[in-house]
C-alpha positions as CSV (number, residue, x, y, z in Angstrom):
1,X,-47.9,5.5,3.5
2,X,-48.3,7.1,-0.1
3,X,-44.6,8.3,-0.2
4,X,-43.4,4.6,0.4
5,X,-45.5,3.4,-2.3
6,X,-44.5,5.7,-4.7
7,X,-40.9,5.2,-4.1
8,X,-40.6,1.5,-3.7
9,X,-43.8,0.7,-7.1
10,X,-44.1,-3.0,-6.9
11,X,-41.5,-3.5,-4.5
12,X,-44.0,-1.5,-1.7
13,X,-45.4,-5.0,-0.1
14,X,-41.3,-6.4,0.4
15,X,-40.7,-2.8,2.2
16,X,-44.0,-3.1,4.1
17,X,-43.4,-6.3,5.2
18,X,-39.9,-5.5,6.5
19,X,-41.0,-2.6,8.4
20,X,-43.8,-5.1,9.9
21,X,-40.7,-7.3,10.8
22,X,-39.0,-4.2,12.2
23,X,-42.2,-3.0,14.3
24,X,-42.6,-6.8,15.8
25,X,-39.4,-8.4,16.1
26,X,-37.0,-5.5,16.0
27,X,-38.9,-4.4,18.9
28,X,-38.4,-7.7,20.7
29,X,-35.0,-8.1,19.9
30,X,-33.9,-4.6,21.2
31,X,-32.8,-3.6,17.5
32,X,-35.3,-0.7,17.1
33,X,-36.8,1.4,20.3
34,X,-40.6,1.0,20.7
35,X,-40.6,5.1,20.3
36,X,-39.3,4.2,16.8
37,X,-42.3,2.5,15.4
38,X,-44.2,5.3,14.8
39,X,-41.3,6.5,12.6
40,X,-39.9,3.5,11.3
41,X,-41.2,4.3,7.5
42,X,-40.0,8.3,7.3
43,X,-37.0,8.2,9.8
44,X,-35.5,4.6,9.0
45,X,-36.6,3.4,5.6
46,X,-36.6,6.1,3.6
47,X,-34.0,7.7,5.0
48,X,-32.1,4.7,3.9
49,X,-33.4,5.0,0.5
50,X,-32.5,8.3,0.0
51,X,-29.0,6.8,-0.8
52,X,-30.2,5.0,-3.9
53,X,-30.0,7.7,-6.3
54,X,-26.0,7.8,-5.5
55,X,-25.3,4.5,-5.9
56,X,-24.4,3.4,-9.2
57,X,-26.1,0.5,-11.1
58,X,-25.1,-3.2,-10.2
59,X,-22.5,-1.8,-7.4
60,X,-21.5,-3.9,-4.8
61,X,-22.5,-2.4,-1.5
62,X,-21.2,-3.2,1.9
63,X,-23.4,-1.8,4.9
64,X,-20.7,-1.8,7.7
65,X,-23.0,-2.2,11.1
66,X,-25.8,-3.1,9.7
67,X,-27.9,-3.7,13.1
68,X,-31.6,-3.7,11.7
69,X,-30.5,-3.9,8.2
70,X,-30.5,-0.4,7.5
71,X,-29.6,0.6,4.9
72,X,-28.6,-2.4,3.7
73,X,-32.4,-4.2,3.5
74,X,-34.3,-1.1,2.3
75,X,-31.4,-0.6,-0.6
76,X,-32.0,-4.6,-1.5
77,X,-35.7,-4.1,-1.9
78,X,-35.6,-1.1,-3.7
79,X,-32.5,-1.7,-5.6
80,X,-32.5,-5.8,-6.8
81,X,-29.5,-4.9,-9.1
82,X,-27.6,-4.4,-6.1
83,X,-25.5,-6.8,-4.6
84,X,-25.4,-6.1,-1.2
85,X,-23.3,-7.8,2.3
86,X,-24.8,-6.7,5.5
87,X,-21.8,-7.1,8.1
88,X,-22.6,-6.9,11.9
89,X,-20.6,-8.2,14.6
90,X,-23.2,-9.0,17.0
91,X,-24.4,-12.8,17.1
92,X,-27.7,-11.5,18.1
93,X,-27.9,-9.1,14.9
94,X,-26.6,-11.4,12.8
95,X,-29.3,-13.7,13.7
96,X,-32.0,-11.5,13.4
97,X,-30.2,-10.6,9.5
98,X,-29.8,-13.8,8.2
99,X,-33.9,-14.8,9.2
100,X,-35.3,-11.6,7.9
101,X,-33.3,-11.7,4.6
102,X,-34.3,-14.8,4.2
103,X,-38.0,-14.3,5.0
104,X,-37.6,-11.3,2.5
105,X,-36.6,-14.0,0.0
106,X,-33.9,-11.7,-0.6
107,X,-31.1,-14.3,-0.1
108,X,-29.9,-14.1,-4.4
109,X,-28.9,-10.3,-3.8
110,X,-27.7,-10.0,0.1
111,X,-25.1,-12.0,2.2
112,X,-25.5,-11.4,5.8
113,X,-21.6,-11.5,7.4
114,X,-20.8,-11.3,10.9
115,X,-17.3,-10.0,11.9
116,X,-15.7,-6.4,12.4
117,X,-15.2,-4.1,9.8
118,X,-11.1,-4.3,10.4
119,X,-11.0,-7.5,10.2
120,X,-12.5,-7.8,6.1
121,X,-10.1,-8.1,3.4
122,X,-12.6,-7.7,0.9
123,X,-13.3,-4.7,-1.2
124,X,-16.8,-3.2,-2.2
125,X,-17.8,-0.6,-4.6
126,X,-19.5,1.5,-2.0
127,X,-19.7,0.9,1.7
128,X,-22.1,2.5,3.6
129,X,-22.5,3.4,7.2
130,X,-25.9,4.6,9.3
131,X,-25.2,5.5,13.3
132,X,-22.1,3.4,13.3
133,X,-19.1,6.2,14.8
134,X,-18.3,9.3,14.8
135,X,-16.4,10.1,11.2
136,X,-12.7,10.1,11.7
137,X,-13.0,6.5,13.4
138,X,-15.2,5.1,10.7
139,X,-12.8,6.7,8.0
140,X,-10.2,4.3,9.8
141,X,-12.5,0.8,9.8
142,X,-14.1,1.8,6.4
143,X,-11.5,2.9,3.6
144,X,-9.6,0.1,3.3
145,X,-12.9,-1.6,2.3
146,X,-13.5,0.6,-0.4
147,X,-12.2,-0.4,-3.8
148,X,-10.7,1.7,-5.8
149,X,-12.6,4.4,-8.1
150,X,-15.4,3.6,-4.7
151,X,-16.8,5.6,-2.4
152,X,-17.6,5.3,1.1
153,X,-21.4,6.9,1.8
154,X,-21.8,7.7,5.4
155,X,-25.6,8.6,6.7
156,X,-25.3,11.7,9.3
157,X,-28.0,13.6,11.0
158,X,-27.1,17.2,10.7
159,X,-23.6,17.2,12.4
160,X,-22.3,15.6,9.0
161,X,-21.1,18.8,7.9
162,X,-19.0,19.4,11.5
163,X,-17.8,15.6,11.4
164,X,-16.4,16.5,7.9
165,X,-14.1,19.6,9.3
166,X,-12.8,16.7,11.9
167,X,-12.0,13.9,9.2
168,X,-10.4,16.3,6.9
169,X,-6.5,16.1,8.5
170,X,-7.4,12.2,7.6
171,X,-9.1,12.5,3.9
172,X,-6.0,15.0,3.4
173,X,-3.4,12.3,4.2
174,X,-4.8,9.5,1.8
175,X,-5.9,12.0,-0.8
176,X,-9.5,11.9,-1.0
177,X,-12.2,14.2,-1.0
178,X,-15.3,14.5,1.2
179,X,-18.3,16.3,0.5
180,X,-22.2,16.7,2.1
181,X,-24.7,15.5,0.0
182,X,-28.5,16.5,0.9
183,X,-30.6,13.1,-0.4
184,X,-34.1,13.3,0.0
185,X,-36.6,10.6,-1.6
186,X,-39.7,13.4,-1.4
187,X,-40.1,16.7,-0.3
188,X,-42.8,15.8,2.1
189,X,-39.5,13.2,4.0
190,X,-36.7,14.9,6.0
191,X,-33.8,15.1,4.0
192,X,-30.7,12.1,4.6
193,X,-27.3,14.2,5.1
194,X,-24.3,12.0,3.7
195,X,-21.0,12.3,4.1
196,X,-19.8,11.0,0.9
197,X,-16.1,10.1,0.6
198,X,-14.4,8.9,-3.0
């Protein structure tokens, strides 16, 4: 796919490869639908991507649910100054995880965690979330895993702007401020909407 080789340069082979991973495995596994596989570079990968350009450099990134790895795999190829922890609660996830980050050869960047988000003590620079919960509940697993002067970067379809007006009683009370942002690697890739939180 030219827009995956252009956005990921010498990295493009890593990504290709993980999406291979994704398309066999994932499959197998039950961590991507088969009706996914046509999709997996333009509604899954990329999408993920699309986050990069908000992330500062060298952050450390927590992706809370990771499931598949998203975004927390595509990030790590395209972003090796990143030091990313995929946590997932799931044995079976976490198994799959730990194998394909270490097939990646991306072990020296990402840690692969199993547990719940409420249960971390931890603190990250940014936290991310993709298909996890509905806002106001992720607000509650995921702030106190931001660290301060972080942000928490939530990847919505396009209810994200609705799910805002529902977590705003909540962002009042701690005094933080949520906006949209509208992250989009390409113009020829469906834009990512996400709810960013600092």
């Amino acid at each position: 796919m030219d827009v995956a080789r252009t956005v990921f340069g010498d990295r493009y082979e890593l990504a290709s490869q993980y999406v291979d991973i994704l398309a066999s495995r994932g499959v197998d596994w039950g961590l991507i639908g088969p009706r996914e596989v046509d999709r997996l570079w333009t509604r899954h990968v990329l999408n993920s991507v699309a986050l990069a350009g908000l992330v500062d450099d060298g952050s450390s990134v927590l992706d809370v649910g990771s499931g598949a790895g998203l975004p927390g795999i595509p990030l790590a190829i395209l972003r090796p100054d990143l030091r990313i922890t995929l946590l997932e609660p799931l044995l079976r996830r976490y198994n799959f995880l730990a194998e394909v980050v270490a097939e990646l050869g991306l072990t020296d960047a990402v840690t692969v965690l199993r547990g719940r988000a409420e249960d971390q003590h931890d603190q990250w620079q940014v936290v991310t979330a993709r298909a996890v919960a509905a806002l106001p509940k992720l607000l509650g697993w995921c702030l106190p895993l931001v660290a301060t002067g972080g942000e928490l970067l939530a990847l919505k379809g396009e209810s994200a702007e609705q799910e805002l007006v529902e977590g705003q009683g909540l962002l009042r009370s701690r005094g933080l401020v949520g906006e949209v942002v509208t992250a989009s690697v390409d113009p020829e890739v469906a834009p990512t909407w996400v709810v960013r939180i600092r």
